[in-house]
VEXSE-637563 format. One record per residue (C-alpha): residue number from 1; x, y, z. Coordinates in Angstrom, 2 decimals, always signed. Example, Ala and Ser with C-alpha at 12.3 -4.5 7.8 and 13.67 -1.06 7.14 Angstrom:
2
> num; u; v; w
> 1; +12.30; -4.50; +7.80 .
> 2; +13.67; -1.06; +7.14 .
***
This chain:
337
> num; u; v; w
> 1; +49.35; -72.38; -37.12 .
> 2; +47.72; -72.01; -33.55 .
> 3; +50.47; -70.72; -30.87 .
> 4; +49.62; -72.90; -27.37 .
> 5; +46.41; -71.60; -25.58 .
> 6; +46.38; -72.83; -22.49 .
> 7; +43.11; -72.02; -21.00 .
> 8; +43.15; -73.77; -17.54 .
> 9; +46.48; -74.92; -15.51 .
> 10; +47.78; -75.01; -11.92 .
> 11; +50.66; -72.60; -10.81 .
> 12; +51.97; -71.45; -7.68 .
> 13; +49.23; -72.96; -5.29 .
> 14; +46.67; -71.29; -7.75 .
> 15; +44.43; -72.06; -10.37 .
> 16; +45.24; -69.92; -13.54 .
> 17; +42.67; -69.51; -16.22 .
> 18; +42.04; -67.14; -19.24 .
> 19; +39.46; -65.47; -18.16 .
> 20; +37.16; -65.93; -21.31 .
> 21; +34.39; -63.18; -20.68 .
> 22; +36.80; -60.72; -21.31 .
> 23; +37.75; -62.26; -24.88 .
> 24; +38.48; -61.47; -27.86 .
> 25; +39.07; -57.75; -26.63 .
> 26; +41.26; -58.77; -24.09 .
> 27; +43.50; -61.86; -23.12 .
> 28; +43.56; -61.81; -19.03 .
> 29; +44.43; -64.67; -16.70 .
> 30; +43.11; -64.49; -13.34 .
> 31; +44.35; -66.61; -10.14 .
> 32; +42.28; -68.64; -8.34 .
> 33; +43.00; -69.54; -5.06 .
> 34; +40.08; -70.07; -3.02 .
> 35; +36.82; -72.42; -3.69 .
> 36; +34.49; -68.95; -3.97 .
> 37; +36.69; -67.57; -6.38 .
> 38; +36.51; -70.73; -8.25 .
> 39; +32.77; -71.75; -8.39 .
> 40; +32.17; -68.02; -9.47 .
> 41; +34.59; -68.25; -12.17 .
> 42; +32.72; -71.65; -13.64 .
> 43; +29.17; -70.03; -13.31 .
> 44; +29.45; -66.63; -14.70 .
> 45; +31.67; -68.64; -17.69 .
> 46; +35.11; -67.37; -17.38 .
> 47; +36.17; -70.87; -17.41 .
> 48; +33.80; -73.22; -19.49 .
> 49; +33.71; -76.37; -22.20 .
> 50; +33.24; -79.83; -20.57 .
> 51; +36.60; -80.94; -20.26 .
> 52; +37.84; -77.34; -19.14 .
> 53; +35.39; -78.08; -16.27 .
> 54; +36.81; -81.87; -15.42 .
> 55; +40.02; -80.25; -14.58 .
> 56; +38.71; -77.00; -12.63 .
> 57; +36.57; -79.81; -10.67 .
> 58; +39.70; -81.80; -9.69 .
> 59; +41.92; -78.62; -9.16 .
> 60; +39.05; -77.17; -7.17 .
> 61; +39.73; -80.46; -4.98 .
> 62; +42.98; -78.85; -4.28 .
> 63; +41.90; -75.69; -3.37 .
> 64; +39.42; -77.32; -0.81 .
> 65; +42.03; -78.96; +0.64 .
> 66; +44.04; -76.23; +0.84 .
> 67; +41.16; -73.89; +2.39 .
> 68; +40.43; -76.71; +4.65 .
> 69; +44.02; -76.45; +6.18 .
> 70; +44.39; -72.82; +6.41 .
> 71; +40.41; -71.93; +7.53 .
> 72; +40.10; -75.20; +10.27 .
> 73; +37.47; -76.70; +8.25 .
> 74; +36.15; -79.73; +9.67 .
> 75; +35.75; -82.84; +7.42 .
> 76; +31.59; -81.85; +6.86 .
> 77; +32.91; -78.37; +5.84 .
> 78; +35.05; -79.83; +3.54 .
> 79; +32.66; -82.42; +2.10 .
> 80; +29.84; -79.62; +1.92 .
> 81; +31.96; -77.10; -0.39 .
> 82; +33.21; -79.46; -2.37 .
> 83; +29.51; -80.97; -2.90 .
> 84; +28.77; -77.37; -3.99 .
> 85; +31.86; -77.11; -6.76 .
> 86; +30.70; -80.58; -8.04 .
> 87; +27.12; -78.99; -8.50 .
> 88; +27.66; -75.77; -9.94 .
> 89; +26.70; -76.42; -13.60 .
> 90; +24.58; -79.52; -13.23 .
> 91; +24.42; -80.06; -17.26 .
> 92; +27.87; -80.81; -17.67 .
> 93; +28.55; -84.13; -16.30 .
> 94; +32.55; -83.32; -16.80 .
> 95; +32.84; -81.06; -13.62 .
> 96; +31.06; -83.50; -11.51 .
> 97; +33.53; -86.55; -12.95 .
> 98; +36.90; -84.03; -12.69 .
> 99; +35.87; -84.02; -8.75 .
> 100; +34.87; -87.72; -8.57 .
> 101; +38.33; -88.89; -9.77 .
> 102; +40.57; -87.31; -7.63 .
> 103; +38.09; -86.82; -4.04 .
> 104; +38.84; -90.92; -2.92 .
> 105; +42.37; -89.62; -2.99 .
> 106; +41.87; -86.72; +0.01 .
> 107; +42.86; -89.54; +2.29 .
> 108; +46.02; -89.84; +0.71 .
> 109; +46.90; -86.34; +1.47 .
> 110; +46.95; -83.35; -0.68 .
> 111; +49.76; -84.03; -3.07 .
> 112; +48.39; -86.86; -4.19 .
> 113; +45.22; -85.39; -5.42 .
> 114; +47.16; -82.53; -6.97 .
> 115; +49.47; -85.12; -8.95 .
> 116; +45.73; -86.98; -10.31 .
> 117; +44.40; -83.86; -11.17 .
> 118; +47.53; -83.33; -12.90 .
> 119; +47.57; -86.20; -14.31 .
> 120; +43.65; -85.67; -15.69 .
> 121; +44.81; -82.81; -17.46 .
> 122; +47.77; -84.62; -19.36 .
> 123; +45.14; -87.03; -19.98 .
> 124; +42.52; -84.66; -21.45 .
> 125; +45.38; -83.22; -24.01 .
> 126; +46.13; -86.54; -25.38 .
> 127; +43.01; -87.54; -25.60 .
> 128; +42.03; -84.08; -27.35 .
> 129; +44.96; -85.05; -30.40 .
> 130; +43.20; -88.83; -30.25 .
> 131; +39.97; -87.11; -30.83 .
> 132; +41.28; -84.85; -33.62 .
> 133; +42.66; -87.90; -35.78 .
> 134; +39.62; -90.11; -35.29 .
> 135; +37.23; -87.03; -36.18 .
> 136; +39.61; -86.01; -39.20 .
> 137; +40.29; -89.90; -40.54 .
> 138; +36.25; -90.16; -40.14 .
> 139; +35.21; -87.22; -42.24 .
> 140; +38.36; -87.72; -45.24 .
> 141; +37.02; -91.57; -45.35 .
> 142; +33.41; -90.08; -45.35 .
> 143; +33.77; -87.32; -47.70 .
> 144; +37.03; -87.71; -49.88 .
> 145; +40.30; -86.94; -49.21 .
> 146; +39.43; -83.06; -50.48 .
> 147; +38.91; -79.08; -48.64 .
> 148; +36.06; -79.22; -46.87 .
> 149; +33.29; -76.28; -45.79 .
> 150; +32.49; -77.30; -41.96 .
> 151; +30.25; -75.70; -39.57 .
> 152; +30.38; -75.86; -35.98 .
> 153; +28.55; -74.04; -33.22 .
> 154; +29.77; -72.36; -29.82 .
> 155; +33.61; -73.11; -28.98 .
> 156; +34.86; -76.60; -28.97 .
> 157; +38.70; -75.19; -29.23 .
> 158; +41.75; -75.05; -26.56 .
> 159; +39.46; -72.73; -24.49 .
> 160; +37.51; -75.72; -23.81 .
> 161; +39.90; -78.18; -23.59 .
> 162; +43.82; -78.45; -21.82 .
> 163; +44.76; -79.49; -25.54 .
> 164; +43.58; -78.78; -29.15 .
> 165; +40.09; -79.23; -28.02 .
> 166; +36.87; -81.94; -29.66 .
> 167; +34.98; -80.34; -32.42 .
> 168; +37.91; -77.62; -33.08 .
> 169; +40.27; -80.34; -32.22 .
> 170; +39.16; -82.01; -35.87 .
> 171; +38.94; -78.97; -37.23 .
> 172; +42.39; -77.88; -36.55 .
> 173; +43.63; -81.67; -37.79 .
> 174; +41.93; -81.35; -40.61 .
> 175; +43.42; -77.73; -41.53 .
> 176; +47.08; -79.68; -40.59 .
> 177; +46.68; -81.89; -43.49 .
> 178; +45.61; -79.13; -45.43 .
> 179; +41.67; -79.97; -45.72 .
> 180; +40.06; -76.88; -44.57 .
> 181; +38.13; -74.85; -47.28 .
> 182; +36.31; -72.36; -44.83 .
> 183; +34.76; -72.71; -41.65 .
> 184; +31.17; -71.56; -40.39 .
> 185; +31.63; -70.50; -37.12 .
> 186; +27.83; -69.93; -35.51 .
> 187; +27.99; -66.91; -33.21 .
> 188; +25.76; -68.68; -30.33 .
> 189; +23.57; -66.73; -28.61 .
> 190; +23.19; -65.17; -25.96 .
> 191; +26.77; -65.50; -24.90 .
> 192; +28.57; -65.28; -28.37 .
> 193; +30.95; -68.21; -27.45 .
> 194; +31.56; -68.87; -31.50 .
> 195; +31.98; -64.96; -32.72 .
> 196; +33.91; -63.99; -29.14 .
> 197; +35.95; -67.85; -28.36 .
> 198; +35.73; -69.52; -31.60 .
> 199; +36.60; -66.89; -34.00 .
> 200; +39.32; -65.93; -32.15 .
> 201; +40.72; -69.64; -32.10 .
> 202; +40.55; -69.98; -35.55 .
> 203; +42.00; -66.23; -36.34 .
> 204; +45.17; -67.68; -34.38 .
> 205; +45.18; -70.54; -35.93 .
> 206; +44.83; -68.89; -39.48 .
> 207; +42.22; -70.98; -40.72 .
> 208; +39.76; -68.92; -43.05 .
> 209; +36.42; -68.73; -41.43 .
> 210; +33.41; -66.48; -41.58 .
> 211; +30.85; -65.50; -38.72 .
> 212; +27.61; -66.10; -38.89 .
> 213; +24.06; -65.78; -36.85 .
> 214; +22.69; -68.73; -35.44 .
> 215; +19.71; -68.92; -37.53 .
> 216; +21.43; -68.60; -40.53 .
> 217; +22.83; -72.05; -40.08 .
> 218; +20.07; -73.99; -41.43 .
> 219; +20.65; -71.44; -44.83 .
> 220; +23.90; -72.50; -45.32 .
> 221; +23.39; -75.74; -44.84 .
> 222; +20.11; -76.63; -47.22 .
> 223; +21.89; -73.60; -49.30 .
> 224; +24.47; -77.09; -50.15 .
> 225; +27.80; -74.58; -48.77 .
> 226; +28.70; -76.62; -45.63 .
> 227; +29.70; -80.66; -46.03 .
> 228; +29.40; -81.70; -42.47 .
> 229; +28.89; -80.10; -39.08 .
> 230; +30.30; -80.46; -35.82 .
> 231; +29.65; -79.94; -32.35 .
> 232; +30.98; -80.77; -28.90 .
> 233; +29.01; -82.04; -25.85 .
> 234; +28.40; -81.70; -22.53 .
> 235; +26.89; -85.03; -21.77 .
> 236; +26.45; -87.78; -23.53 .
> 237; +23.77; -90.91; -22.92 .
> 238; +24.45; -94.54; -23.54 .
> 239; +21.67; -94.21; -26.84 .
> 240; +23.95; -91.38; -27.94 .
> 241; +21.26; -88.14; -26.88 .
> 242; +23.68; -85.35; -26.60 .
> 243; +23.40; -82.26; -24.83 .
> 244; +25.34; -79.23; -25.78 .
> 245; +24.98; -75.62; -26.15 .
> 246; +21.71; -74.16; -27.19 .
> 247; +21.26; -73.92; -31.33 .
> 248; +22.54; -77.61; -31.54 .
> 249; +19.71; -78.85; -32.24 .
> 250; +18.43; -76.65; -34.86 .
> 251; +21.79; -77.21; -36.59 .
> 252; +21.41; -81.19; -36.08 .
> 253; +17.90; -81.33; -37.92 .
> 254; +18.93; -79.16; -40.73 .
> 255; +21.92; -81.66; -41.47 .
> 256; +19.19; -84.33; -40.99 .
> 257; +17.25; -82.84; -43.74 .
> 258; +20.18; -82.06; -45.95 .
> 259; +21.51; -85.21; -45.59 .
> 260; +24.93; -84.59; -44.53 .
> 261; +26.77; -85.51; -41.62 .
> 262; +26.28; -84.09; -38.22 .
> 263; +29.04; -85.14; -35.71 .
> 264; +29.27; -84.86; -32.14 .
> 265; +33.11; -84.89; -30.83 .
> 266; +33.66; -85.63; -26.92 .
> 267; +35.78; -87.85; -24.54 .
> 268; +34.57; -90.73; -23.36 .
> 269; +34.38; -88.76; -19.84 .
> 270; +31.44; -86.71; -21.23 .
> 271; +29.80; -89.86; -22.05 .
> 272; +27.42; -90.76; -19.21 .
> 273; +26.52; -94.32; -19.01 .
> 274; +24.28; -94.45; -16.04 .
> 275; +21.40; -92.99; -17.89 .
> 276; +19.88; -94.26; -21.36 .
> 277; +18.38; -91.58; -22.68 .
> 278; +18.22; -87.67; -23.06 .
> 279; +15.09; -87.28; -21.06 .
> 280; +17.30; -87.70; -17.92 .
> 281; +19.64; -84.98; -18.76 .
> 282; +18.98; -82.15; -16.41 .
> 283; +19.11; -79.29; -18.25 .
> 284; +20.16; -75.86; -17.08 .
> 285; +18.68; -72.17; -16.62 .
> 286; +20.36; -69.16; -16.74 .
> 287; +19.33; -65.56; -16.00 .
> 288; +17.05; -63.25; -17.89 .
> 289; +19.67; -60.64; -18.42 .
> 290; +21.64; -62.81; -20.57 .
> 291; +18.98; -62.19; -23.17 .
> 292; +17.76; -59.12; -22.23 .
> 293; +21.26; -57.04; -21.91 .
> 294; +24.22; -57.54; -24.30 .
> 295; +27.47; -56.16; -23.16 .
> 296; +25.76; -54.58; -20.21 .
> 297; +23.07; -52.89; -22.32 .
> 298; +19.45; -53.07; -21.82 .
> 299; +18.14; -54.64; -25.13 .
> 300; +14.33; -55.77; -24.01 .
> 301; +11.75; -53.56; -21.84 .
> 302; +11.99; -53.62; -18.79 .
> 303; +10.21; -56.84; -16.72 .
> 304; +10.54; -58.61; -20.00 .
> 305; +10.43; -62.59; -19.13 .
> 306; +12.98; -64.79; -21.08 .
> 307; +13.34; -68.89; -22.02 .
> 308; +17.02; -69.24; -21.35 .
> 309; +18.15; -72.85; -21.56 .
> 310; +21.96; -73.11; -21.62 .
> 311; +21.93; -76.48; -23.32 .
> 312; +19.34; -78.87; -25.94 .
> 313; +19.44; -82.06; -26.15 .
> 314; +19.57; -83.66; -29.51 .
> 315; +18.61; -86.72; -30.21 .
> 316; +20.77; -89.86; -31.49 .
> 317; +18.84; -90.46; -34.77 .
> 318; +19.94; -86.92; -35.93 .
> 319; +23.19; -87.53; -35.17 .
> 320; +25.83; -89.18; -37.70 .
> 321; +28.16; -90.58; -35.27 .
> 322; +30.34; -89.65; -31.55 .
> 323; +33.60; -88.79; -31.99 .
> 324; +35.54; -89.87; -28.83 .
> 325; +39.53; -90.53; -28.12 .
> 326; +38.82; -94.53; -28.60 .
> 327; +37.08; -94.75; -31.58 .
> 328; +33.96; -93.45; -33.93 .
> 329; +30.32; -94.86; -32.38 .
> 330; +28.20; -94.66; -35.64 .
> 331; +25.05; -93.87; -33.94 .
> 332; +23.15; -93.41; -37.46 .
> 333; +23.61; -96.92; -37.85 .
> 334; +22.13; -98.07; -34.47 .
> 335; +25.56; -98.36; -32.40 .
> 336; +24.99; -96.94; -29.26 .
> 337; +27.94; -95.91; -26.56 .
***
């Protein structure tokens, strides 16, 4: 089974991360000790997945801190760049929360915010094994205690996570108690996140899987050779709208049609209760040359416009039920969060 990934911890003063752009070709960590270093890291992806980002965003406090000390930052300076780390993927509500717990504590001097973002992480891998039982209990209750064809789209896995991870997380329960038949990894485009992250968890973890384009999802799922699919989440509203990486959607309505379950796995961190619906979910865009270049290579004309959301938002009445670390919210039903 899977040897320990750990894709995000602190060491020496530093932040250390696999740097994921580089996967599955190579396996690099990089050090990060500075705020720069750090905010570029989260926005050109070498560190994503929502609860990745909740620890960055309270190890980043660190770093400010840190900076602040060694540069003579005042306290605006301070409050400024760590505004900016809080901001720098404005979709995923679990960087802005990672910074939110631990910045009341900068009064209390650096080591206590270091031993709360600690803390968060501990927190995040328990809560990743929580999520992986409820998920895995959910789907044998569901759909028999037998192997089961899953599907899931971009990575949900230990990459994303300081544990097992959400969606992966269940998937990697499941294939504990023996329960995995194959899994459908989507490839997610533009950035490959399922063939390049995914794959690459599951390969490690030696659970069979197969590859497969994005818009062959709906195929294999009205083609009757997945049972349920799951996803992750970047945010979450109270009526259980879920925003997550681009395709989601698409997978969610063809599960809708086929009438099988479509599960969204998250902590309750990603859950944000201040808004009630998906309309308020701000919803990041990225650059052209994602779609236009792959691996550095022009693939479009030249001056070619592109429609590059990062996330879609899928609403609750396609979705089966939220996995969290408390409990199944069975949002079919009409149970919100």
């Amino acid at each position: 089974m899977l040897a320990e990934i750990k894709s995000i911890q602190w060491r020496d003063n530093a932040i250390v991360l696999i740097d994921q752009t580089l996967l599955p070709i190579i396996e690099k960590n990089i050090e990060v000790h500075s705020l720069e270093q750090l905010r570029d890291s989260i926005v050109r992806l070498a560190v994503r997945g929502a609860p990745a980002l909740g620890v960055a965003g309270a190890f980043g406090v660190v770093l400010a801190l840190d900076q602040a000390r060694a540069s003579g930052w005042s306290d605006d300076r301070l409050a400024t760049e760590i505004d900016a780390l809080r901001d720098a993927r404005p979709t995923a509500v679990n960087l802005a929360w990672g910074v939110n717990q631990v910045r009341p504590l900068i009064s209390q001097g650096r080591d206590a915010v270091l031993k709360a973002a600690q803390q968060l992480a501990e927190d995040d891998r328990l809560a990743n094994l929580a999520m992986g039982n409820n998920g895995a209990d959910w789907l044998v209750k569901k759909l028999g205690d037998r192997p089961l064809n899953l599907l899931t789209h971009c990575n949900t896995g230990s990459l994303a996570t300081t544990g097992t991870g959400t969606a992966l997380g269940v998937i990697k329960e499941l294939a504990k108690r023996g329960k995995i038949q194959e899994v459908f990894a989507d490839e997610t485009r533009p950035l490959l996140q399922g063939s390049r992250l995914t794959a690459w968890e599951l390969s490690k973890a030696e659970i069979p899987y197969r590859i497969q384009p994005d818009a062959a999802a709906a195929m294999a799922i009205l083609g009757g050779k997945v049972d349920a699919a799951l996803i992750g989440a970047d945010r979450i509203a109270k009526n259980g709208d879920s925003a997550n990486k681009i395709g989601s959607l698409g997978v969610a309505l063809a599960c809708h049609i086929a009438k099988i379950p479509f599960l969204v796995v998250a902590p309750e961190s990603t859950v944000d209760r201040s808004i009630k619906d998906g309309s308020q979910i701000h919803i990041e865009i990225r650059g052209d040359e994602e779609i236009t270049h792959i691996a550095g290579k022009q693939m479009a004309p030249d001056g070619a416009k592109t429609f590059n959301p990062a996330f879609d938002v899928t609403p609750a009445r396609f979705i089966t039920a939220v996995i969290t670390e408390l409990r199944a919210y069975e949002i079919e039903a009409g149970e919100s969060l």
